[in-house]
C-alpha positions in Angstrom: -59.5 -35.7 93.9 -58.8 -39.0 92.9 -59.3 -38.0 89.0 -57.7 -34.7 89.4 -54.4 -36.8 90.2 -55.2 -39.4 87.4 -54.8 -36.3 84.8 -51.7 -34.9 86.4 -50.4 -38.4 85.7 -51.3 -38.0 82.3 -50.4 -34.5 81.5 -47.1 -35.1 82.7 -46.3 -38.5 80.5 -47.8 -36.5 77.5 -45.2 -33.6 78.2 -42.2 -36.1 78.9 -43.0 -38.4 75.6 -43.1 -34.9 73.6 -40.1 -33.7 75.1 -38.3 -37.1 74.1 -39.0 -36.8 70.6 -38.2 -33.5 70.4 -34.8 -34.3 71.7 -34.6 -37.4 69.2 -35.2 -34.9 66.1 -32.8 -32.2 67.6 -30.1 -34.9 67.3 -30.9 -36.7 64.4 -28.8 -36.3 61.2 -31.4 -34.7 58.9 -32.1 -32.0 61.3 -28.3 -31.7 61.1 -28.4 -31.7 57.6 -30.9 -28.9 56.8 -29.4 -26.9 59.2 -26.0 -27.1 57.5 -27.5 -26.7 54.5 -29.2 -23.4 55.6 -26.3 -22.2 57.1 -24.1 -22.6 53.5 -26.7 -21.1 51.9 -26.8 -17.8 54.0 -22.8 -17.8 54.0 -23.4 -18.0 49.8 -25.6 -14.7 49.8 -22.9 -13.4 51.9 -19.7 -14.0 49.7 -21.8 -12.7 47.0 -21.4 -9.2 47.6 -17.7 -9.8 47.2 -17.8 -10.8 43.9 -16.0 -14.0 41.7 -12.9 -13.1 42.3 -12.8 -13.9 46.1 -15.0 -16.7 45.2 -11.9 -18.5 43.6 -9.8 -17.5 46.0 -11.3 -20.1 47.9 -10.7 -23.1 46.0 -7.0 -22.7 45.8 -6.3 -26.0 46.1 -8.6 -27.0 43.0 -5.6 -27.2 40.3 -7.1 -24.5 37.9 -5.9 -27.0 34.8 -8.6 -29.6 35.4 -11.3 -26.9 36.0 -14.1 -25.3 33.8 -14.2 -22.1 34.5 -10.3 -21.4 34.1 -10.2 -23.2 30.5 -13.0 -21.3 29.6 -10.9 -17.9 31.0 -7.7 -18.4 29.3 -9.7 -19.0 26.4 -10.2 -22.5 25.3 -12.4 -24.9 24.2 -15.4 -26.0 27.1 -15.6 -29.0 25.0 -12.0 -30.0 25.9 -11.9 -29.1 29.5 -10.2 -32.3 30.4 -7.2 -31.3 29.1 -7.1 -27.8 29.8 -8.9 -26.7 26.6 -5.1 -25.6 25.1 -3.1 -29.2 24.1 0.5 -28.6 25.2 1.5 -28.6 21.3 -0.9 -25.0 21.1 0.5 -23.9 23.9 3.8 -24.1 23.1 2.6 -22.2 19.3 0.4 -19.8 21.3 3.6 -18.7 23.5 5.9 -18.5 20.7 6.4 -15.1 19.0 8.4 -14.4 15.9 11.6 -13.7 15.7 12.9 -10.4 15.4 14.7 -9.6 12.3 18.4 -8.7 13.3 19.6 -5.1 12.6 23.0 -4.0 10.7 24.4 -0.6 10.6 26.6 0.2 7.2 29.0 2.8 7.4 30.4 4.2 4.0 32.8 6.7 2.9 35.4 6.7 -0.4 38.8 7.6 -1.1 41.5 7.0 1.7 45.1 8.4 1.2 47.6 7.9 4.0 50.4 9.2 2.4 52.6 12.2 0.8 50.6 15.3 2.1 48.4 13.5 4.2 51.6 11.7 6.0 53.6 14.6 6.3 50.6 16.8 8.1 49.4 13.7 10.4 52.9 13.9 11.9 53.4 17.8 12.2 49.7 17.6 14.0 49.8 14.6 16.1 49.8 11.1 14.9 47.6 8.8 13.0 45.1 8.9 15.4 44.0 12.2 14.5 43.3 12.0 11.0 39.4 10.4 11.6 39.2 11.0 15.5 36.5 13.6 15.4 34.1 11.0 13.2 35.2 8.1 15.5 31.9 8.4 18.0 29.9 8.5 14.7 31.5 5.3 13.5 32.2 3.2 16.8 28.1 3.4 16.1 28.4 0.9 12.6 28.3 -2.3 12.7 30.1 -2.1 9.1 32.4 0.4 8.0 34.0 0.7 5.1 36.2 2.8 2.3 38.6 2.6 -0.7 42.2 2.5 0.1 43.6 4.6 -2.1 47.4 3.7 -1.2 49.4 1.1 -0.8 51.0 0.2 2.9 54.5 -0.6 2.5 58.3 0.2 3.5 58.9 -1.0 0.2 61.2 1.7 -2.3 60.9 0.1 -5.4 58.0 2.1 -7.1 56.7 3.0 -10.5 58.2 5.9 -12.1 56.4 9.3 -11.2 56.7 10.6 -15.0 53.0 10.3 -16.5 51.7 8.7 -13.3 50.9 9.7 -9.4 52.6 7.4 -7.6 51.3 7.3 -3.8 51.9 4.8 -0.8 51.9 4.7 2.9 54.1 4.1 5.4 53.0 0.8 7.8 52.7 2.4 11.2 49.7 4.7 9.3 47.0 1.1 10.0 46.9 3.0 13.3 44.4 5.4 11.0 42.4 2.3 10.2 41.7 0.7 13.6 41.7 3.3 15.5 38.8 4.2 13.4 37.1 0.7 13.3 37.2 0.5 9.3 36.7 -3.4 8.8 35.9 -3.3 5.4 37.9 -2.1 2.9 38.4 -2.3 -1.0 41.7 -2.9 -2.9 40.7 -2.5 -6.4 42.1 0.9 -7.9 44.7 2.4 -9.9 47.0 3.4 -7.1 47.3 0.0 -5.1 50.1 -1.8 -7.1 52.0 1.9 -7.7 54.9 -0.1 -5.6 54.5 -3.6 -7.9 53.1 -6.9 -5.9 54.7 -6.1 -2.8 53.3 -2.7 -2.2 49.6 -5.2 -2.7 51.0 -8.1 -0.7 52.6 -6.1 2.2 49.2 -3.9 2.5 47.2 -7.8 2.6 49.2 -8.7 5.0 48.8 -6.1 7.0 44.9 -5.8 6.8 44.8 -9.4 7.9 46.6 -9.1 10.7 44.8 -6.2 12.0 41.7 -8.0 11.3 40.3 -5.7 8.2 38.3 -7.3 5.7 39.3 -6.6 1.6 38.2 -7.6 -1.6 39.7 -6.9 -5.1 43.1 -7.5 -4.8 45.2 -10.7 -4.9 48.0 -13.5 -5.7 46.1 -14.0 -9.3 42.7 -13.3 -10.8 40.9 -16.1 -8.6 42.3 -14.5 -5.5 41.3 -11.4 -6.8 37.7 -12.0 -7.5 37.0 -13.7 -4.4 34.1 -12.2 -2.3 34.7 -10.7 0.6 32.5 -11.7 4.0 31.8 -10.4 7.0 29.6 -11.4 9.2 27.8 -8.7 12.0 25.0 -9.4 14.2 24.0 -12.8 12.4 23.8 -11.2 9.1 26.9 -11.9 6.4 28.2 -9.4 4.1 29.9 -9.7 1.1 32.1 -7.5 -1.2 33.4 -7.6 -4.7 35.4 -4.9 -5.9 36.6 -4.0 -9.5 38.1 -1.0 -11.2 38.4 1.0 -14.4 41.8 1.6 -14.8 43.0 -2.4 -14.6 44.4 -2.9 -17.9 46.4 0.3 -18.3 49.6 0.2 -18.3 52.1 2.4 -16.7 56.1 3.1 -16.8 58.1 1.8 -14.6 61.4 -1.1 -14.2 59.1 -3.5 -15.7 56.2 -1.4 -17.0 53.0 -2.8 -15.4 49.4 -3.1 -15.8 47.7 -3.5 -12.4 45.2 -6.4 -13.8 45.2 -9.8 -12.3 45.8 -13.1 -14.3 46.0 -16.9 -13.7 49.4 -16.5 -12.5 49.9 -12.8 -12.3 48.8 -10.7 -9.3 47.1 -7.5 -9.5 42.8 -6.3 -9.2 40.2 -7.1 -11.0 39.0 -4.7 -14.4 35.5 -3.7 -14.7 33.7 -6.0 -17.0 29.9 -6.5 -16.7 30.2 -9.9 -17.0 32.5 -10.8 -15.0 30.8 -9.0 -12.4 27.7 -10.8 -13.3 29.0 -14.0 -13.1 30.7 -13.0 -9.6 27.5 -12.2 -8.4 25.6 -15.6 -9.4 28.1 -17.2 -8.1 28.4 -15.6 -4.8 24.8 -14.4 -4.3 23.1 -17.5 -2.7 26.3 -17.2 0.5 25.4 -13.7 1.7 22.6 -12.0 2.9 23.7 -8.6 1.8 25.9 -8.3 -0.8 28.2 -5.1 -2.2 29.7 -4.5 -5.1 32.7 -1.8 -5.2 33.2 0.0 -8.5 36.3 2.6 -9.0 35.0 4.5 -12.0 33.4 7.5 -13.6 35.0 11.1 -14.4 38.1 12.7 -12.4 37.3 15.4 -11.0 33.7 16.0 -11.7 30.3 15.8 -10.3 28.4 14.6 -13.8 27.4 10.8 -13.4 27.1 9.0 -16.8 24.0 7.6 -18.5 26.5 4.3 -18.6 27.3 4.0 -15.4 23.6 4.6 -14.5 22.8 1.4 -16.5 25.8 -0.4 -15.2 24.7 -0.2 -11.9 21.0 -0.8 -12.6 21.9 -3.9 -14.4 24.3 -4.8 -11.3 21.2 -4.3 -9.1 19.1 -6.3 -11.1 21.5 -9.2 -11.3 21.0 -9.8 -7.5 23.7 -6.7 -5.9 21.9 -5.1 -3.0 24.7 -1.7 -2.8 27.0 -0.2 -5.3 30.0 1.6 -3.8 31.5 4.3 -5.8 35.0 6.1 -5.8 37.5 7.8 -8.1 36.0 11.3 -9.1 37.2 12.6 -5.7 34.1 14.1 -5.8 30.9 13.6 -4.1 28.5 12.3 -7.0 24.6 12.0 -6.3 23.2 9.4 -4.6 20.4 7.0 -6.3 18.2 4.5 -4.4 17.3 2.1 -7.3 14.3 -0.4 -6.8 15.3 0.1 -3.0 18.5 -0.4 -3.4 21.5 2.0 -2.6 23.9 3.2 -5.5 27.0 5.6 -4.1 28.2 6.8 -7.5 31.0 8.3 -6.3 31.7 9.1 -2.5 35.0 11.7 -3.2 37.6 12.0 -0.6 37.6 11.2 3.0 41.0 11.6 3.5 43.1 12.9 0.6 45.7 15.9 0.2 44.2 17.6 -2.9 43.7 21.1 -3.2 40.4 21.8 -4.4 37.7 22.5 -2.3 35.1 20.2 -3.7 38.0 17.8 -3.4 37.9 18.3 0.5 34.2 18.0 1.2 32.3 14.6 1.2 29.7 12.7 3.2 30.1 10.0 5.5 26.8 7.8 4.3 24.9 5.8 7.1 23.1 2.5 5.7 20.3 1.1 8.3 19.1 -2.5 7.4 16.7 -4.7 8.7 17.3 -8.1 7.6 18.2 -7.2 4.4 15.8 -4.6 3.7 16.7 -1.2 3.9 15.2 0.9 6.7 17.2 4.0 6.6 19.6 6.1 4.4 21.3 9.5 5.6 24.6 11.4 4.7 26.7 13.7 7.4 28.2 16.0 5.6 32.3 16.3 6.4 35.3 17.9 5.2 39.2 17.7 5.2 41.1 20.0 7.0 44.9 20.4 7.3 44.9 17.9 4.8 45.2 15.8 8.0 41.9 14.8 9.7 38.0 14.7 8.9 35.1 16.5 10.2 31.6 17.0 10.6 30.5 20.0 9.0 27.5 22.2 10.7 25.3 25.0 10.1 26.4 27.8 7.0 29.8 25.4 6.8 27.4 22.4 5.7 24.7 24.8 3.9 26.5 24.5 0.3 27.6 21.2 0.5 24.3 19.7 1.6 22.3 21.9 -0.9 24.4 20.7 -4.1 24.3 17.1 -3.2 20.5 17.4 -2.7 20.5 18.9 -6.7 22.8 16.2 -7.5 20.5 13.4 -6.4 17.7 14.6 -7.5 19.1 14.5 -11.2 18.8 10.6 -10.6 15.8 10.3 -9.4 15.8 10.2 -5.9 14.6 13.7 -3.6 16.5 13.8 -0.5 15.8 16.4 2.4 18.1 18.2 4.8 17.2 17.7 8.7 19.5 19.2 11.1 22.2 19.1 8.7 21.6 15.6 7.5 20.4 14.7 4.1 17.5 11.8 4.8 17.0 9.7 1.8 13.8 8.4 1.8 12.0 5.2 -0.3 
């Protein structure tokens, strides 16, 4: 009996030293440890089957410019994971993108006559405001538009005498034509400007300048005269030059007069190749687009000559980027020459003549981009009343839109009619 208690004695200080240890290991900090460490390692096979992306998600307060795995994602170099693997001088180039070339719409049309017929119809049918309001939506859409005014605007009465000459002008409430329109380029330089001497010219100046229209050919002397032009639209500048054919005539009249400028004698500039060529070295290097205005070629008559093609080629070639023709009163063919626009002769837009080809024109749309040209179309239009322009559709624009494509294609260049719109294309 006595042993049996001896080995209880024992049994139970074996099972109470165990149970001790036990408790000591439960507690200790590597039991602690590995159980943490199993635990993170079960919760890591779990957020497995979500995938990286919630993975990052939780590490949002790591700042994703000092880590690894985010330069490597935006694409840099591992090696340079310090600082991002993009320096801030490649970020700023990577981020940049080119600037986008700025875009200039060029209205064009040719002869403008405010006066005798044209003056006496505008008022039986409404007013200046008329005589271009049905092409007004087509060109509030330019950022450019321009013509040749035919006619001087003046209350002056002192003209030249109307034996062996037309003698036109315009009264100077008929501007309202002009704005109201939005023509903002306009050139001076034809054989009907001075018909009422220097102030006929200076009073139509000084009314263009203070109805903000920009002009070219006409002046004080020849300097004046010959001075460009500029306008400047949507960051790109235009410039104009203008000359014309019939200068150095000379016509009757209380003194007789020829129209052509001189160091101390007003008037427009005559149409000499090298003058012209020297205008445009001169000027070249100040514009981004420039245009020269030519009043030339053959009354009345579609025919282009082989001289004028050359003139114009060589004007092109001397650094002009558009040639702007008018005098015919006809719509001549247009040529596009190395890229470049030449507008032999654009007729009438608003003229009192009787002939039907004298009536119908185009109103020619210019699209650049910078200062290459990304578009080139015509709308066909015609006078009526002798008072107003407008846009001519379906069997009315069949036969003017058919000849001009014939007439264009004489020089060279094959345009196409879509919905009653020749396209000109390079």
């Amino acid at each position: 009996m006595k042993r049996v208690r001896v080995f209880t004695f024992f049994a139970l200080a074996i099972l109470i030293v165990a149970g001790a240890v036990i408790g000591i290991l439960y507690h200790s900090n590597t039991y602690r440890d590995r159980q943490v460490l199993k635990e993170q390692l079960s919760d890591g096979d779990s957020d497995s089957e979500h995938g990286e992306g919630d993975v990052f998600d939780g590490k949002q307060d790591v700042d994703p410019g000092t880590r690894e795995d985010s330069t490597q994602e935006a694409g840099g170099d591992p090696g340079n994971a310090s600082t991002g693997g993009i320096t801030q001088e490649n970020e700023a180039d990577s981020g940049a993108e080119e600037p986008e070339e700025p875009e200039l719409r060029f209205f064009a049309v040719g002869d403008i006559m405010l006066g005798r017929g044209v003056e006496y119809w505008i008022k039986q049918n409404g007013g200046y405001e008329i005589a271009f309001g049905k092409v007004r939506h087509l060109f509030e859409q330019g950022d450019v538009v321009f013509g040749n005014l035919e006619s001087p605007i003046t209350s002056s009465s002192k003209g030249l005498y109307k034996t062996g000459k037309i003698v036109l002008k315009a009264e100077p409430e008929s501007i309202t034509a002009l704005t109201s329109a939005g023509f903002n380029l306009l050139s001076l330089s034809n054989n009907h400007i001075m018909d009422y001497y220097e102030k006929g010219l200076f009073d139509t100046m000084e009314s263009l300048d203070q109805n903000g229209i920009v002009h070219a050919g006409g002046g004080r002397n020849i300097e004046e005269a010959r001075q460009m032009a500029v306008i400047e639209k949507n960051g790109i500048r235009i410039g104009l030059l203008a000359y014309t054919d019939m200068a150095e005539l000379v016509f009757a009249g209380d003194p007789y007069l020829s129209f052509a400028a001189g160091p101390e004698k007003s008037g427009v500039v005559p149409r000499k190749y090298e003058t012209i060529k020297e205008d445009i070295q001169k000027n070249r290097d100040q514009v981004d687009l420039l245009a020269v205005s030519l009043h030339w070629g053959i009354e009345e008559s579609f025919r282009v000559t082989d001289e004028q093609v050359d003139f114009a080629h060589r004007l092109i070639d001397d650094g002009a980027d558009i040639i702007l023709g008018h005098h015919p009163h006809q719509f001549q063919g247009i040529e596009l020459y190395k890229g470049k626009p030449i507008l032999y002769s654009m007729g009438n837009i608003l003229f009192d003549q009787n002939e039907s080809e004298n009536m119908e024109s185009f109103i020619v749309d210019m699209r650049y981009k910078g200062t290459e040209l990304v578009g080139l179309s015509a709308v066909p239009v015609r006078i009526l009343k002798k008072s107003y322009v407008e846009i001519q559709t379906g069997s009315d624009a069949s036969e003017i839109l058919t000849r001009q494509v014939e007439l264009s294609r004489k020089l060279g260049t094959e345009p196409v009619i879509e919905n009653d719109v020749l396209i000109y294309k390079k």
